[in-house]
C-alpha positions as CSV (number, residue, x, y, z in Angstrom):
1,X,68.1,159.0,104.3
2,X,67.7,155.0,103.0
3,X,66.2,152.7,105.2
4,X,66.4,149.0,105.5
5,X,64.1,146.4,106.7
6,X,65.5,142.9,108.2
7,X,64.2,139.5,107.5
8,X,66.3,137.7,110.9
9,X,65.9,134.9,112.7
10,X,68.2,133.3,115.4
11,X,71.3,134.4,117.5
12,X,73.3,135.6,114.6
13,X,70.5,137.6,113.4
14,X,69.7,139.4,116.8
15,X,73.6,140.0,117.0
16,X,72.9,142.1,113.9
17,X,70.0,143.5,114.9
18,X,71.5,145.1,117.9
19,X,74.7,146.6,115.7
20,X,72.1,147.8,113.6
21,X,70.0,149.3,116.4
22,X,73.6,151.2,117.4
23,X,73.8,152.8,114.1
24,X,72.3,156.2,112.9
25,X,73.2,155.3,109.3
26,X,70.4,154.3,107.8
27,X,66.2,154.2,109.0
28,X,65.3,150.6,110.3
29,X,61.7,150.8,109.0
30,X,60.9,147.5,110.5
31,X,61.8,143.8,111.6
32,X,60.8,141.0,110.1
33,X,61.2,137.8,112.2
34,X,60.2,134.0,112.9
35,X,60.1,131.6,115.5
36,X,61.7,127.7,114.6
37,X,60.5,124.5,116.4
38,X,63.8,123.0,114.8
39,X,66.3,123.8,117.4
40,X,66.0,124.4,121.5
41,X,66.5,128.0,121.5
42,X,65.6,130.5,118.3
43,X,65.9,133.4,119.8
44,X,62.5,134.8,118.6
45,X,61.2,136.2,122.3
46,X,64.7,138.4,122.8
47,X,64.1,139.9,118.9
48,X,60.9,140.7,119.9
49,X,61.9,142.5,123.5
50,X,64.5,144.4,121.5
51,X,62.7,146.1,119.1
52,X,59.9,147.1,121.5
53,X,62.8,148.0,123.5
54,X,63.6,150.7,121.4
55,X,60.2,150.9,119.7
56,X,61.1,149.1,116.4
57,X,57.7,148.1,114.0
58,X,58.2,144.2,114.3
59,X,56.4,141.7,112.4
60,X,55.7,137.6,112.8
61,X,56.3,135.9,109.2
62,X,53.1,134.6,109.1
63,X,51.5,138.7,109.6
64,X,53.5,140.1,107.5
65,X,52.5,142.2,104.1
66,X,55.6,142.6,101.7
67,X,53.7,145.0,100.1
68,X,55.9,147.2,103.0
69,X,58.5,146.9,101.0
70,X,57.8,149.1,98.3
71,X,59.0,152.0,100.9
72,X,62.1,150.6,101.5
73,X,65.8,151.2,100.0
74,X,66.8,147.8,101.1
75,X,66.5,144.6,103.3
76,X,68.7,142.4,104.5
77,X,67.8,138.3,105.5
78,X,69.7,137.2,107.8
79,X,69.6,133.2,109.1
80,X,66.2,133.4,106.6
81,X,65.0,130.3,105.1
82,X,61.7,131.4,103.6
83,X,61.5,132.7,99.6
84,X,60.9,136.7,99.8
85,X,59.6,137.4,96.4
86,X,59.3,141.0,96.2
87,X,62.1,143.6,94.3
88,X,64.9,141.0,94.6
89,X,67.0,144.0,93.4
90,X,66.7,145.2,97.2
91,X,67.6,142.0,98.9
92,X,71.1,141.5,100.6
93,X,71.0,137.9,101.9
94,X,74.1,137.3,104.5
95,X,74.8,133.6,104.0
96,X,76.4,131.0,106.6
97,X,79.5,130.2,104.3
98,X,82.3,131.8,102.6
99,X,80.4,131.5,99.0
100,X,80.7,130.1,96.8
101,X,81.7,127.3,98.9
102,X,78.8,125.6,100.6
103,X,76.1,126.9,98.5
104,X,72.4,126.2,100.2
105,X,71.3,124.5,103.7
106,X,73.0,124.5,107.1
107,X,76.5,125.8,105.6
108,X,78.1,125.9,108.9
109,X,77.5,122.7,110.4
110,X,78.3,121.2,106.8
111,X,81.8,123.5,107.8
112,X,82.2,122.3,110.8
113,X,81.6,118.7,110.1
114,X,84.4,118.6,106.9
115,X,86.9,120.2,109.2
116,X,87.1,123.4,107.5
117,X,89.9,125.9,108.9
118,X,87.8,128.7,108.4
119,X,84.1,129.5,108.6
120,X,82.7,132.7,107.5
121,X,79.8,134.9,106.2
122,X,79.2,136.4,102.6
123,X,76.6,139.2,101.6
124,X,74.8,138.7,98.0
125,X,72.6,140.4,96.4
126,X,69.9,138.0,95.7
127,X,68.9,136.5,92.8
128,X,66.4,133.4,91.2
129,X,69.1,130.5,91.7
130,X,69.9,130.6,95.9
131,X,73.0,131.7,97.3
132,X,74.3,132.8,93.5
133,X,74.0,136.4,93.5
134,X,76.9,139.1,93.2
135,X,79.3,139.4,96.6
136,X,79.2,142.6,98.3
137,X,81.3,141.3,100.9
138,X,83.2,138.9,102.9
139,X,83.9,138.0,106.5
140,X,86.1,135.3,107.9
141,X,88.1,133.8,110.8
142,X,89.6,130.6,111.8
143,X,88.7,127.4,114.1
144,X,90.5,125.3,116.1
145,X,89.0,121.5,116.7
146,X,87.2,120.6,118.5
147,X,84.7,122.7,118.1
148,X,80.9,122.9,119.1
149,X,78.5,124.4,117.3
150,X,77.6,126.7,119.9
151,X,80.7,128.2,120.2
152,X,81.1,128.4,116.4
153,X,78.1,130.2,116.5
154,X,79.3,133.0,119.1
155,X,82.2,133.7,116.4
156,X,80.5,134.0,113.5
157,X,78.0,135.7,114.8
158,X,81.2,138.7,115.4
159,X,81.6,138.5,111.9
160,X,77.6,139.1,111.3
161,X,77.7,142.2,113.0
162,X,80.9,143.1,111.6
163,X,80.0,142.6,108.1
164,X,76.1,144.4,108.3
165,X,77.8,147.4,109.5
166,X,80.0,147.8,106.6
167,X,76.9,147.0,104.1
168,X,75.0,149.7,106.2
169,X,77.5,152.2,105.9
170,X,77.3,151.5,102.0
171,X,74.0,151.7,101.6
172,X,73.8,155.0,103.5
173,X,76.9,156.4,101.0
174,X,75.1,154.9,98.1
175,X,78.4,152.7,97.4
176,X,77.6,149.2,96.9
177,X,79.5,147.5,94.7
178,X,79.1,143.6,94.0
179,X,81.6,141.1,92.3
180,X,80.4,138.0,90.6
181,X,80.7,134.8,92.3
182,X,83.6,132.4,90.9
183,X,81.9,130.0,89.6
184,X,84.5,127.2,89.2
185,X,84.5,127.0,92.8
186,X,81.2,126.2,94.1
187,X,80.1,123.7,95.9
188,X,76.6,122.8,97.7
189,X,75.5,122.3,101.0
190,X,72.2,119.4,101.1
191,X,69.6,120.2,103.5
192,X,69.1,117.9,106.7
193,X,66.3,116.2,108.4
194,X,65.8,113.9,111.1
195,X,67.6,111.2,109.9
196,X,71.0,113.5,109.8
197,X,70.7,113.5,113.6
198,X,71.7,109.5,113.4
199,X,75.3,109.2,113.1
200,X,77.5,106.1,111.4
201,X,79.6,104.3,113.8
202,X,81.7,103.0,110.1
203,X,82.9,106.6,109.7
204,X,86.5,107.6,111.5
205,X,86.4,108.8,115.1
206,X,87.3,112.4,114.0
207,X,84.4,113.6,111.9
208,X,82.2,111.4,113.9
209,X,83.4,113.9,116.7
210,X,83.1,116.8,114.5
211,X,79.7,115.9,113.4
212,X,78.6,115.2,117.0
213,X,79.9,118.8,118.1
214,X,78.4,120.0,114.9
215,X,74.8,119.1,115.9
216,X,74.5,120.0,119.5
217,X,72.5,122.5,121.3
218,X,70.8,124.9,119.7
219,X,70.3,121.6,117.4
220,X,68.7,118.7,118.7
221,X,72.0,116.8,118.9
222,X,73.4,113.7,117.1
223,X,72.3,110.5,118.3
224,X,72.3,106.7,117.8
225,X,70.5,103.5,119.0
226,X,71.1,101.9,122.0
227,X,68.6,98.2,122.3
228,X,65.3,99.8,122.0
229,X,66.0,103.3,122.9
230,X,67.3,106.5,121.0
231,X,70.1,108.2,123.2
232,X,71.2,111.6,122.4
233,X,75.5,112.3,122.7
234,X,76.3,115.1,124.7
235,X,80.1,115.1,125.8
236,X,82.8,113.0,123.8
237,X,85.8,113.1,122.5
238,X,88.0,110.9,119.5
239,X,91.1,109.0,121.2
240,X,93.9,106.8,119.9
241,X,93.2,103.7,118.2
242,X,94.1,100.4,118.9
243,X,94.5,97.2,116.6
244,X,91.3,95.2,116.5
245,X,91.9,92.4,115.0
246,X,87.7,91.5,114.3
247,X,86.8,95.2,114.2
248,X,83.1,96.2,114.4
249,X,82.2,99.6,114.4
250,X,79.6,100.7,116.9
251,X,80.6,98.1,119.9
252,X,82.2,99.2,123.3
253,X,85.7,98.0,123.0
254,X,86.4,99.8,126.6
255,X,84.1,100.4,129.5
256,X,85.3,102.8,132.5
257,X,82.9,104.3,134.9
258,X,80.3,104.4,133.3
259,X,82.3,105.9,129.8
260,X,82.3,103.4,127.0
261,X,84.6,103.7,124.0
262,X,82.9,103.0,120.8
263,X,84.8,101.4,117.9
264,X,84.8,103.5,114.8
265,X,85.5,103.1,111.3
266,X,88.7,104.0,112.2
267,X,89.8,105.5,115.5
268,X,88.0,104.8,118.9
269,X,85.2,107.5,120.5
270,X,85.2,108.1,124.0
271,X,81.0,108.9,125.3
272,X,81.3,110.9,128.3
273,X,78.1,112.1,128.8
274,X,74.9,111.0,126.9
275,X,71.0,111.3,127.9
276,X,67.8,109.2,126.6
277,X,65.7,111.1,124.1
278,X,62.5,110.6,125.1
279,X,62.8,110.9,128.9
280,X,65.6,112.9,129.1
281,X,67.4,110.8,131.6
282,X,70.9,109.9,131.9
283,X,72.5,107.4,130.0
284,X,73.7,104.9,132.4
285,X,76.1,102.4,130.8
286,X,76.7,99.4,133.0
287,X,76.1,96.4,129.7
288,X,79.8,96.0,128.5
289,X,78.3,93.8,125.5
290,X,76.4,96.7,124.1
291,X,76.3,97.5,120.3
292,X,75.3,101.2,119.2
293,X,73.8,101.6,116.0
């Protein structure tokens, strides 16, 4: 019988985790997993509880030996961002995007933030230049905006678990077959930092509400200044725009209890709900002459 080993992080790599658990295909030989300060929930604790749960070898990043490979047919990364450097002819990476669109970091929020209608993930093969290695498969669905990323999250998570069970079954019938990538058509994803969290008022009211979706919980969720004090956005929505003769994005055109409408680039932005970032507090907004930047 082959046997895998999984390199998985996060809730879409726990949703494959458990369709792989429910599978007599192919020997799990082990989980690989790690824990990530970057966002509010990574999901770490309930990877480890399921494969003690049914008595799966699990092992922290920072323990592991890849020299526990070598006894492996394959292994499959999934929501990995560290370089595994051993028998790259083994590794299936499942990737965030439908490649080779949105080659590299954060490929859905990137998605979600352009407006895309679909969102998907690919399986490679991997190879020494990321996210360019032969497709073994494809799964896809389409959004409706607005969209959070949490919700985005839940769906392509459906197609996670829908796409390892087809490259399981494959590898257990010795039948997988790659395709090139087209190259013509790729396109690269940057990776984000802290600053990416900061949003531009200039930008239109639509992908400022994308991007604001895009970055909430498990993210740390987008923010801006407010005086002396970062506040974090956590409900909004774009409305109608109205003609501003002197406009100036980032002031409060509109102020209704306690809900101030931002002026945009173009389009206005309705904040409904916002808290301070360092205290955690409520954002109470009772200053009509109030400028966020």
């Amino acid at each position: 019988m082959n046997s895998i080993a999984m390199f998985i992080m996060g809730k879409k790599g726990l949703a494959c985790l458990e369709t792989v658990l429910n599978t007599t295909a192919v020997e799990l030989k082990f989980v690989i997993y790690a824990t990530d300060k970057n966002v509010e929930k990574d999901y770490a604790d309930e990877i480890v509880a399921l494969c003690t749960k049914h008595n799966i070898l699990h092992y922290n990043k920072n323990t592991f030996d890849e020299t526990l490979l070598n006894n492996v047919s394959y292994y499959i990364a999934v929501a990995w961002r560290w370089l595994i450097k051993s028998n790259l002819e083994k590794l299936i990476v499942f990737h965030d995007s439908i490649l080779p669109r949105n080659r590299g970091f954060n490929p859905l929020v990137t998605a979600l933030i352009n407006g895309d209608e679909e969102i998907g993930v690919t399986a490679i093969f991997a190879n020494k230049e990321f996210d360019k290695g032969d497709i073994l498969g494809v799964e896809k669905v389409n959004v409706i905006y607005p969209i959070k990323i949490s919700e985005a999250i839940d769906i392509i998570s459906v197609c996670y678990q829908d796409l390892v069970i087809k490259i399981v079954k494959q590898i257990a019938e010795n039948s997988l077959v790659a395709t090139p990538q087209d190259e013509t058509q790729a396109t690269f994803s940057l990776w984000r930092d802290e600053e990416d969290y900061f949003i531009d008022w200039n930008l239109e009211a639509s992908t400022l509400e994308r991007t604001i979706h895009a970055l909430g919980f498990p993210y740390g969720g987008a923010r801006t200044k407010m005086e002396d004090n970062i506040i974090i956005l956590d409900e909004i929505k774009s409305i109608p725009d109205v003609k501003i003769e002197n406009r100036t994005p980032g002031k409060i055109i509109f102020l209704d209890n306690n809900q101030p409408t931002i002026v945009c680039g173009k389009g206005l932005l309705k904040i409904e709900k916002a808290h301070y970032l360092d205290n955690g507090n409520e954002v109470v907004f009772n200053k009509f002459r109030t400028r966020l930047k």
